[in-house]
C-alpha atoms as one frame of an Amber mdcrd trajectory, in Angstrom:
protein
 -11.661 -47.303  24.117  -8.006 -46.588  24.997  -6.541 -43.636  24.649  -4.155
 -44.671  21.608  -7.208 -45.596  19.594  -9.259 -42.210  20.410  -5.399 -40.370
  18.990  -5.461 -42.804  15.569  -9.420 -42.046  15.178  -8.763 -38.188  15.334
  -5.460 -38.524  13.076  -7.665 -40.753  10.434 -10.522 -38.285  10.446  -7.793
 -35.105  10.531  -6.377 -36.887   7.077  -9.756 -36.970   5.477 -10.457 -33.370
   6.586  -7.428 -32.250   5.129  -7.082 -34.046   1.538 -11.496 -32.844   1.466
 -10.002 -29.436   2.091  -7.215 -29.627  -0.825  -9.464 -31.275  -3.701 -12.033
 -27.835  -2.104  -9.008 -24.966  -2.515  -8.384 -26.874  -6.253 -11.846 -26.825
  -7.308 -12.000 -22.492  -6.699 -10.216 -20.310  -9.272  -8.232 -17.673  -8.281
  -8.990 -13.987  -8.706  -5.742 -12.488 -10.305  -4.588  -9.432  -8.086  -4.351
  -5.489  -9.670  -6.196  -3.851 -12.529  -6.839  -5.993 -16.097  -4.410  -5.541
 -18.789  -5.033  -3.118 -21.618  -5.653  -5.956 -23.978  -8.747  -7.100 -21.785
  -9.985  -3.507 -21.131  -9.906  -2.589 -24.809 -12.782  -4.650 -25.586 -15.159
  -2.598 -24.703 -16.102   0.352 -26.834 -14.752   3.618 -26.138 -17.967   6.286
 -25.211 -17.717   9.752 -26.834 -18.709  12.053 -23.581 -21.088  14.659 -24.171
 -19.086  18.240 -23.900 -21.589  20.508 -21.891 -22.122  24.146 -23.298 -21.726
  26.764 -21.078 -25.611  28.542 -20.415 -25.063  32.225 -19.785 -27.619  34.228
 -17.993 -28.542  37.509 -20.290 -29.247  40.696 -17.495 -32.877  40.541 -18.276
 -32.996  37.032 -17.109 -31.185  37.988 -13.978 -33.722  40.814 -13.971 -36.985
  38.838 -13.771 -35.191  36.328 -11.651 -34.412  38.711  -8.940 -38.183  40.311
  -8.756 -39.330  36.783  -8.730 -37.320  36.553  -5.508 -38.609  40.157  -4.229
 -41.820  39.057  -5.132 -41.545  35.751  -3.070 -39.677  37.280  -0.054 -42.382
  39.927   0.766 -45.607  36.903   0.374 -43.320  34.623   3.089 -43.158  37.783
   5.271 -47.163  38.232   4.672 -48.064  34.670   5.870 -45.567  34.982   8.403
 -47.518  38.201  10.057
């Protein structure tokens, strides 16, 4: 095989690469760039969020809460002994 036939086998098989390649690129869709327009977004229902109260700690809470904490302090420093 000559060298001019090895150049018009590669070109031949290069031409069916490439037209494989173009009827490939065709057959994907495209992902549009960027956010969706309003119209597309406003499909979907709008949620209601939940408005969180604010939970206030009265002093006798605070109270038990910090003998709770004595109470736990002084058994770690038992075990610890």
């Amino acid at each position: 095989m000559s060298v001019k036939q090895i150049l018009a086998e590669l070109d031949r098989e290069i031409g069916r690469l490439t037209a494989a390649r173009a009827l490939l690129v065709d057959a994907v869709p495209k992902k549009a760039a960027g956010r969706p327009k309003k119209a597309v977004a406003a499909v979907k229902p709008a949620a209601k969020k939940a408005v969180k109260k604010k939970r206030n700690l009265t002093p006798e809470g605070r109270l038990r809460i910090a003998e709770a904490v004595k109470k736990r302090w002084a058994a770690q420093k038992k075990a610890a002994k």
